[in-house]
Every structure is written in structure tokens, then in C-alpha cells.
N, C-alpha and C positions, 0 to 999 in steps of 0.2 A: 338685678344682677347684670353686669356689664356684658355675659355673653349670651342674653338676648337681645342683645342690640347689634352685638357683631351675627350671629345663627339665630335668626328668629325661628318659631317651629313654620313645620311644614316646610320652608327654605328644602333644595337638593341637600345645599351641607347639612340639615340638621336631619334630614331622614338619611344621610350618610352614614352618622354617628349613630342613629340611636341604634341600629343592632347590637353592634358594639357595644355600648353603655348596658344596652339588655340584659345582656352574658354579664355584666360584669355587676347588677345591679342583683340580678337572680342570685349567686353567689351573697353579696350582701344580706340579702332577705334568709337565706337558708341559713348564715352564718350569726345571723341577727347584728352585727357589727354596730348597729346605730344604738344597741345597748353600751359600749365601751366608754359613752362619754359618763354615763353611772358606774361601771369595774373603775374606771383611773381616777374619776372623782373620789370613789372611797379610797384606794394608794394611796393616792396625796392627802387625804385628809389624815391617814397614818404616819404620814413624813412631817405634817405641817403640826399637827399634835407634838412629835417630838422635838421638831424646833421652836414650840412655844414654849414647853417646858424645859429647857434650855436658858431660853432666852425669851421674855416674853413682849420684847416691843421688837424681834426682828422682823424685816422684810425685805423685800425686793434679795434677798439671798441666793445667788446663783450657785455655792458649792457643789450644793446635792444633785447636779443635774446628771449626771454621770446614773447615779445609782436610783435617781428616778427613772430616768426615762427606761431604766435598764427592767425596773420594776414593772413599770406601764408595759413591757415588751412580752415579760414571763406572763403578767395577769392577760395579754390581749390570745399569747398563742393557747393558755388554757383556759380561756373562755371560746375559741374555736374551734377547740379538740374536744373539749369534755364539759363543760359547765353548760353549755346552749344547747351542743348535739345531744347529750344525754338529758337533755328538760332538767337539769341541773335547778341552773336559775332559767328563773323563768318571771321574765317583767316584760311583757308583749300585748297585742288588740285581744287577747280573748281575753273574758274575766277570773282573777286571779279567785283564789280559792282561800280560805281561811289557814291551811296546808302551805299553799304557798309562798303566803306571806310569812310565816314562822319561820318555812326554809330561807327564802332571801335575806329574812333581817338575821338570822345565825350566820349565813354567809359574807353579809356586811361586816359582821364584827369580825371574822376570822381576815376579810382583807384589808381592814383596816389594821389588825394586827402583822400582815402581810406588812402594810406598810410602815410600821414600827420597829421593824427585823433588825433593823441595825444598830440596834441601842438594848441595854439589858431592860429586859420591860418589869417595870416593880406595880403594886399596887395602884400608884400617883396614875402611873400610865392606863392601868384599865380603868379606872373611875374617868379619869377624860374621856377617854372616849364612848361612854353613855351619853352624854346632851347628844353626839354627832348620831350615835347608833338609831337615837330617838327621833332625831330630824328625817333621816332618811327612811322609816319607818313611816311616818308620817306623809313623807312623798310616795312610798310606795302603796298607799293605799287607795290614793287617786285612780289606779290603774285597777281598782276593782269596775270600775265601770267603762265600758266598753265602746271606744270609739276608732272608726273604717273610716278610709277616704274612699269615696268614690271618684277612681278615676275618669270618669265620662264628664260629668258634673263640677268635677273638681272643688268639690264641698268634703267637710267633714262631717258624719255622721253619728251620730250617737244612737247605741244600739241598747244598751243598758245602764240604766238610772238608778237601777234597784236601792231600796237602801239609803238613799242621798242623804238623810239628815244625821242619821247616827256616824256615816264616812266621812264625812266634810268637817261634824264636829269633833268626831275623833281625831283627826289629823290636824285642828284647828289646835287642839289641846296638847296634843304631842309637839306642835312647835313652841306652845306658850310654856311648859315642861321646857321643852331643851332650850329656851329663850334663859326661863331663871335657873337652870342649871350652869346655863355656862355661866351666867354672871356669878353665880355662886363659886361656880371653880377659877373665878376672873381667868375664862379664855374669851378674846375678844372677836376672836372669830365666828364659834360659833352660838354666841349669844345673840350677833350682830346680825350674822346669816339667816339666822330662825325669827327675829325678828324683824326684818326687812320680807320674808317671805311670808310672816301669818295673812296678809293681807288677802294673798291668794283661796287661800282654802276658804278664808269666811266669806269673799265675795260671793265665793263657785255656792254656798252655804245659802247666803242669805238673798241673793238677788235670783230672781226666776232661772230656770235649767238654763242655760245656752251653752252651745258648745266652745265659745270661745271663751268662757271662764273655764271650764274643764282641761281644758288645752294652756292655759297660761300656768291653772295653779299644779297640771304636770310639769311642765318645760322650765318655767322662769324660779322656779326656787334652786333648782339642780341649774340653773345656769348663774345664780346670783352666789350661790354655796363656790360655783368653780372662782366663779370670779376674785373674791377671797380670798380662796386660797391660793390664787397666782399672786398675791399681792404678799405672800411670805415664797412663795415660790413661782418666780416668775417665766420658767423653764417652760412652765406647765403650759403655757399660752402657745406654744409652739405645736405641740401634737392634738392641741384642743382644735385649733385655727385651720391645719391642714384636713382632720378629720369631716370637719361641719364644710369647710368646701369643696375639699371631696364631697362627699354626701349631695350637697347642693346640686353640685356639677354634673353628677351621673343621673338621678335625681329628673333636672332637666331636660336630657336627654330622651329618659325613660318613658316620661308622660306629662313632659309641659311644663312642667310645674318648679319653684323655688321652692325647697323644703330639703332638711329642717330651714325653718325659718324664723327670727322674729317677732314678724305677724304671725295668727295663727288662722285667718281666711287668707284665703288668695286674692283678694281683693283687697287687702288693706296694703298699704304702703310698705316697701323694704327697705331693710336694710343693709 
């Protein structure tokens, strides 16, 4: 990231900022905000649902930016007010519970219907969005096993593996499901999405525990599903962009470190 090279740590300027960034980083963590790139990924995938069925070879469509980002704005300030503070949703380092996961995948589909509000929703419309309901479902169970960064170290940790073969397979099967679902409902989104990302879950599966397949097959399916959907909605790249370098940037500040990031060690190369 370019502004290690201009404030390397320890530097006066960078133990200038990090208070600063502290306060500002602490609010983040209370507020969970690094959850928002999962609340506006499902929005959009209820915008992007209704411009397929529409139309279904559109893209790069900028009409709706208006009335998304407007959406992205209502789902950010009540996921700061009531969905986080009240353990609403809950997709965070401790392990998720059988409980939890039921509530966040009901919650997915009601804001994915969030993001269908502007069109009369028939039948057609809620059977689409089961392959997506089923994907994200499938990501969300990655986050039953339990991974801490240690800030000193600047490593990731894994704290809990419990479980691994029935989790990995499970969510393996949930993308191959919402793989032929969507082909079946010929959406080309997310049949594409689920399968460009099954790769993820059977590595974390099949190849010894390490924490860097844990960390990819959380991260890179929800970043490869965004990716997507900017490409029917390209607005989207705007709040995603600013988000993730925010994040990055305070982040930095706070304890060194480039994250979110790409790589998923600190030692591998950025981007």
C-alpha cells in the first residue's frame, strides 16, 4: 500500500496518526462495519436479481444508482443501530452457533428482498433468489470456525477447527446446489459466482487445516459474488472501493498491518 512508503510505522508521522486512527478504528470494531461489504453484497444482489429478470444479458447498467446506493445507505445505518448492536446479525471471530446461522440466512433473504422493493415481487422473483440465499449460506458457515489475528505477531490464528469435514463439505455442496440452480433458473450470475468460488471450500476440505485456505474460502467468494454483481451494476464498485480502503487505511494505522487485504498472511504480496 502506497502509504507505507510515504509513513512507514514507527516513523513520528505514523505514531502521529495512530491515536487518531485508534478512536476511529475502536468505533469500527464496536460497530462491526467490516461486516457491510456482506449487508450491500446481498442489496445488490436483490437489484441485480431484478435487472436480470428484466433483462437478462444486461450490464454495466448505471440507471439504478440513485436508488441503490440509497439502499446501501438505509441497510448501513440499520445495521449500526440495530442489526450488530442488538447481536441481530451476527457474522464475527467467535463461533457461530447452529441458531445463528438460521437467523443470518432468514436475514439474507429478507434483504435481498430489501433489495427487490422496487419492483412488484411475484413468485419468478422469490424462486431466484434461492441459488443466491444458498450461496451465502454456504459462506456463512465458514465462520463457524474461529479465526484471531494476533496483533504482536501479526499472524492469523485458528482457534477452532471443530467439525471441519461435515463444514467444508456442507458448504462445498451448497455452492454445487446453487451452481445448478442457477443454471437451471438460466441466471448467469449466480451459477457463475458459485461456481468460480466451489474451489474455495474443497481446498480448505481437502488439503491439510492451514489458515490461509480458511481465510480465502471466507473472503474470496464474497469478493468474487461482488465482483459480479458490479459487472450488471457497476455503481456498486464505488462504495465497495472506498470501504475496503478505508478499512485498509485505519487498519494501518492501528497496528501495522494492510488488511482487509488480498493476501491473507502478511507476508505475501499486495495488492
Amino acid at each position: 500500500m502506497l502509504i507505507e512508503k510515504i509513513i512507514p510505522p514507527k516513523s513520528d508521522a505514523y505514531e502521529k496518526y495512530k491515536l487518531h486512527f485508534s478512536k476511529i478504528g475502536d468505533f469500527i470494531d464496536k460497530k462491526g462495519l467490516i461486516q457491510l461489504f456482506i449487508l450491500w453484497t446481498l442489496v445488490v444482489s436483490g437489484i441485480v436479481i431484478d435487472m436480470g429478470i428484466e433483462n437478462r444479458v444486461v450490464y454495466w447498467n448505471w440507471n439504478n444508482w440513485v436508488l441503490g446506493l440509497s439502499k446501501i445507505f438505509f441497510i448501513t445505518v440499520l445495521s449500526i443501530f440495530l442489526l450488530i448492536p442488538k447481536r441481530i446479525w451476527i457474522i464475527d471471530s467467535k463461533k457461530l452457533s447452529n441458531y445463528s446461522i438460521i437467523i443470518a440466512t432468514v436475514i439474507s433473504f429478507f434483504i435481498i428482498l430489501f433489495g427487490l422493493l422496487n419492483t412488484n415481487l411475484t413468485l419468478k422473483h422469490l424462486f431466484v433468489t434461492i441459488p443466491y440465499i444458498i450461496f451465502f449460506t454456504s459462506g456463512i458457515l465458514i465462520f463457524q470456525f474461529q479465526v484471531r489475528l494476533d496483533h504482536e505477531s501479526k499472524k492469523w490464528v485458528i482457534e477452532n477447527i471443530d467439525n471441519k469435514i461435515l463444514i467444508l463439505s456442507t458448504s462445498s455442496f451448497l455452492m454445487i446446489l446453487a451452481t445448478l440452480l442457477g443454471i437451471y433458473i438460466d441466471d448467469p450470475i449466480i451459477s457463475t459466482v458459485s461456481m468460480v468460488s466451489l474451489p474455495f471450500p474443497l481446498i480448505a476440505l481437502i488439503w491439510p487445516t492451514h489458515i490461509r485456505h480458511l481465510q480465502r474460502a471466507r473472503f474470496y467468494p464474497l469478493f468474487i459474488c461482488a465482483m459480479f454483481l458490479s459487472v450488471r451494476a457497476p455503481w456498486f464498485l464505488i462504495p465497495l472501493i472506498i470501504l475496503f480502503y478505508s478499512l485498509r487505511l485505519i487498519n494501518y494505522f492501528r497496528f501495522g498491518i494492510v488488511y482487509p487485504s488480498f493476501g491473507v498472511d502478511f507476508d505475501e504480496e499486495e495488492v
